[in-house]
N, C-alpha and C positions, 0 to 999 in steps of 0.2 A: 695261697690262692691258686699255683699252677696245678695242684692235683685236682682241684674243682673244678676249672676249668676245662683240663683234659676229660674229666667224665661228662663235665657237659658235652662238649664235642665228644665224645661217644653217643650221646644221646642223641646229640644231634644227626650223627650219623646212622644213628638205627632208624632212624624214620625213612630214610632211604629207598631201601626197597618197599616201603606202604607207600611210596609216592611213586614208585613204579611200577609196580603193581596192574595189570590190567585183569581182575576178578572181575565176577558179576557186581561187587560193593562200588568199584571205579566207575566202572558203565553205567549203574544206575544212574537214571533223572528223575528220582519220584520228587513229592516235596519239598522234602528236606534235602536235595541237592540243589533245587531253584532256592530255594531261603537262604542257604549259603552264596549261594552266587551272587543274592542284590544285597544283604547285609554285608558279605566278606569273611563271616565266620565258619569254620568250617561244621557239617549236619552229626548229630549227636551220635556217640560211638564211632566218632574217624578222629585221629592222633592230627594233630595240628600238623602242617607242612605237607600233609597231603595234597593230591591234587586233583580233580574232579573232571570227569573228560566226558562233552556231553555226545549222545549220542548220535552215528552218523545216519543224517538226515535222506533218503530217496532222493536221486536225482528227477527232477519235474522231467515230465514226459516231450518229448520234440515234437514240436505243435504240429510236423508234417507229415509223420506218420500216423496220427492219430485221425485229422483228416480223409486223407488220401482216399484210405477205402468207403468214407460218407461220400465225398465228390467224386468218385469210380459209380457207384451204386445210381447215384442220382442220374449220373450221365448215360449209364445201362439203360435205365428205365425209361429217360427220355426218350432216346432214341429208337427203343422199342415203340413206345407208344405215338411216336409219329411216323414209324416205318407201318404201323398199322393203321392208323389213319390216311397215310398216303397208299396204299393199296385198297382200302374201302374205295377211296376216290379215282384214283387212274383204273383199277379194273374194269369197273363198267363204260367206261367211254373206250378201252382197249377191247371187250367184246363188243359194241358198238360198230370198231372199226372189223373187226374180225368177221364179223355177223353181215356188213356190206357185201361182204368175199364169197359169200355162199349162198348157195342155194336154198331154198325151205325143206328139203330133203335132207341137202347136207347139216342143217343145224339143229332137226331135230335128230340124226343120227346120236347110234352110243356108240365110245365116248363121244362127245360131242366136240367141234372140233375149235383147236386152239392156235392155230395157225392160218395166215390169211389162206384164200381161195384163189378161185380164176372166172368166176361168174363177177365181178366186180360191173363188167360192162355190161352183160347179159343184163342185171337190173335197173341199171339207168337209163339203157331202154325200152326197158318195160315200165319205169316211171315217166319216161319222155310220152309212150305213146299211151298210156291208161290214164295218166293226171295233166299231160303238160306241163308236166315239173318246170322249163325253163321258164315259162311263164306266169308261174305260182312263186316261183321264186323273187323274181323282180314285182308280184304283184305286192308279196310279204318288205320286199328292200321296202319299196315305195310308201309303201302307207306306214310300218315302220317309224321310218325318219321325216314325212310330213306329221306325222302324230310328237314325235318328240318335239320337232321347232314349234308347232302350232301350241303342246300344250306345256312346253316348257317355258313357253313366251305368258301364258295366262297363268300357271300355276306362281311365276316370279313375280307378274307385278300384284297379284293377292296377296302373293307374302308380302311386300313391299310395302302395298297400302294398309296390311293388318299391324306392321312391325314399326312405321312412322310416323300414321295419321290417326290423328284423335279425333274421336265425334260420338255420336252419342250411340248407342247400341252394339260398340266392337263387340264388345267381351258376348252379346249375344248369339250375333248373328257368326261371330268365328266358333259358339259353343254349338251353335246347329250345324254349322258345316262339319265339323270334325264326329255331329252325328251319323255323319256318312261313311266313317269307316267300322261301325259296328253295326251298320243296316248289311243283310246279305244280298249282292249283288242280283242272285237270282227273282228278288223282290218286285226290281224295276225291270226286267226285265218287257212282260207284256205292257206296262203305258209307254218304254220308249219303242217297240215295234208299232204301236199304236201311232204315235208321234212319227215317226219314217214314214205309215206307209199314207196320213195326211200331207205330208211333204211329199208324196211318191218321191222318196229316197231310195227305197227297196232293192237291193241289186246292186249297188252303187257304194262308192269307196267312200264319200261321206258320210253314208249310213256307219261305217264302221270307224269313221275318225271321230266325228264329231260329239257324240252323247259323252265321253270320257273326258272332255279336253280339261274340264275344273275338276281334277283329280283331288280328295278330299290329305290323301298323304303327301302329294308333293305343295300343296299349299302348307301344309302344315311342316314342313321342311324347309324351307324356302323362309315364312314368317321368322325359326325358330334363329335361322342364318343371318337374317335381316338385323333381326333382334339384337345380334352381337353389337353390329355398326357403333360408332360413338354419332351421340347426337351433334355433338358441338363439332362434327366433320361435317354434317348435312346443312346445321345452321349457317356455317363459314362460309358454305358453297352459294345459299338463298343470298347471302349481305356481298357474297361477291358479284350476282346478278344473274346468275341459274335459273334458269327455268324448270319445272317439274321433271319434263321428260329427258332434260339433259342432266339432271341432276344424279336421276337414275342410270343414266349410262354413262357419264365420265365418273361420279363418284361411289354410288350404292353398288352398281353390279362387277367391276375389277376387284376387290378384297372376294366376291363372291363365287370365283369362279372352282374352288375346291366342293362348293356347296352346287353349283350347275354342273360338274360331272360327274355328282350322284344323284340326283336327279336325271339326267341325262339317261346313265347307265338305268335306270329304274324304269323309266319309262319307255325305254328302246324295248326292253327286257319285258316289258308286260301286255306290251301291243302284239309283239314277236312272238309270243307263246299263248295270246288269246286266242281259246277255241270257241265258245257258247257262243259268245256275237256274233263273230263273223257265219258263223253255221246258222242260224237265223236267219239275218239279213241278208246274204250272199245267195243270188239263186244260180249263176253260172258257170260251170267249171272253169274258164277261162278268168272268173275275178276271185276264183277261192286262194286262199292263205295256203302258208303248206301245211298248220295243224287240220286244216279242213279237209286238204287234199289228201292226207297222210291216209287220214280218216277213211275216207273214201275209197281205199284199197280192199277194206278188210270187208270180205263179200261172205257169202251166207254159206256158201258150200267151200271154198275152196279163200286162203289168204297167203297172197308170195310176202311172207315177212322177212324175205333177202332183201326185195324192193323197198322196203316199209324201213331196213334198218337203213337202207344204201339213202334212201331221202332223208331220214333220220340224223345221220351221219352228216350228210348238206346244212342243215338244220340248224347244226350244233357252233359250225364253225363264224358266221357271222358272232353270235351270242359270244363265242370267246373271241373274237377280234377285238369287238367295241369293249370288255373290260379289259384285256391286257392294254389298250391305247387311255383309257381312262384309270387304271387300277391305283396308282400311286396319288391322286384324290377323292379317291372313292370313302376310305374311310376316314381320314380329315374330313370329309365333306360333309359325312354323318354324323362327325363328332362340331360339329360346327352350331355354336351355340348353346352347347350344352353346356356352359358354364360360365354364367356372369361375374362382372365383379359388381 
């Protein structure tokens, strides 16, 4: 039996190099090398003892390279498209301010010029002595901010009473008011002049505050704010011994105050840039606005629009005062309501 043996172990050893072997037969993984691998038998036409090497697999891609240039791209992009949005917006208030500086000569010159001037003063007094600017100005402060308290004080308890009280006709009489913001304002125009000048209002600063005070938008902002409120906070307040009008100010109007600085800002904002009205009602230079006064520059033969941008430029800076001191409620305020549970 030792010569048998020994051949065997020759055989055994000739398989040897087919199990080292690294040909295209070793590398393959077709079927018949997955069939050997879960059965254990070796794939037809390979000598037993062979050995089967599968092949090497691509290493998966580093999640940070492949990234990087998507999040470069996006960040390009953004940045473009706000660096263009923010020169849309800062250029024209920077020629605004540029256009103060010069003269009507100097701006309409070519090129036209991009750096401030030295007429700066030259215009403001030429608006001090053609409009009375300083007192167009204080006449716009004043009526203004008696327009925001007066109709910010009516537009909130509207909301207040449309957003709490139940009775019979809400849903009608809130559907005809909110008719008022699709009628165009030019409509009413001659029956409220008609209404003034039976009041002999005519000329006068309540001709120009008072026709707008039930603003059909700020009631309808105000309601929508209201609306949030939890009832069972108003009920608690009645069983603790409340009164209506105290109920309203310790409990209804502090949650509300992100909703009254957009109002506020809207209304400051809409009185402060109304021309049609006051140009009607208003007959003396001394009680005109400055969109009226402004107005009144621009003459038939000849218009200083250095003056026109220098008041212009006056104009602009109250209007950004009052949102940067309200701005960080401005859009809470707007969004206030818009979503019940």
């Amino acid at each position: 039996m030792r010569p048998a043996e020994r051949s065997t172990g020759r055989a055994d050893d000739s398989t040897g190099p087919a199990g080292k072997s690294t040909g295209p037969a070793a590398k393959s993984t077709g079927p018949a090398g997955r069939t050997a691998g879960r059965t254990g038998r070796p794939p037809a036409g390979r000598a037993p003892g062979t050995t089967v090497r599968a092949a090497a697999r691509p290493a998966p891609p580093t999640p940070g390279r492949t990234t990087r240039p998507t999040r470069t791209g996006r960040s390009i992009l953004l940045t473009s498209g706000l660096a263009i949005v923010l020169a849309v917006v800062v250029v024209p208030f920077y020629w605004l301010a540029v256009g103060a500086t010069h003269s009507s000569r100097e701006l309409f010159s070519s090129p036209p010029p991009v750096l401030p001037g030295g007429h700066l003063a030259e215009n403001l007094a030429t608006l001090q002595e053609t409009a009375h600017f300083g007192r167009v100005v204080l006449n716009s402060l004043g009526i203004a901010t008696v327009y925001t308290l007066l109709a910010g004080t009516v537009c909130t308890l509207a909301g207040y009473g449309f957003a709490t009280y139940r009775f019979r006709g809400r849903e009608a009489l809130f559907g005809l008011l909110m008719l008022g913001l699709v009628v165009p304002a030019q409509i009413t125009l001659v029956p409220l002049f008609r209404m003034m000048a039976e009041l002999h209002w005519l000329g006068t600063y309540q001709a120009v505050i008072a026709p707008n005070l039930a603003l059909p938008f700020g009631i309808f902002l105000m309601r929508q704010s209201m609306g949030a409120l939890p009832r069972e906070l108003l009920d608690s307040g009645r069983m603790d011994g409340c009164g209506e009008l105290r109920l309203f100010l310790r409990v209804a109007l502090p949650p509300m105050r992100p909703a009254l600085a957009a109002l506020g800002i809207f209304l400051f904002l809409y009185q402060w840039n109304d021309f049609i009205w006051p140009l009607i009602v208003l007959r003396d230079e001394l009680t005109f606005t400055i969109p009226v006064a402004l107005a009144s520059l621009q003459g038939l033969d000849e218009t200083d629009y250095g003056a026109i941008l220098a008041g212009t430029s006056i104009a602009a800076v109250p209007m950004a005062v009052v949102f940067l001191l309200l701005q960080r409620h401005f859009v809470s305020g707007l969004l206030a309501g818009a979503v019940k549970e």
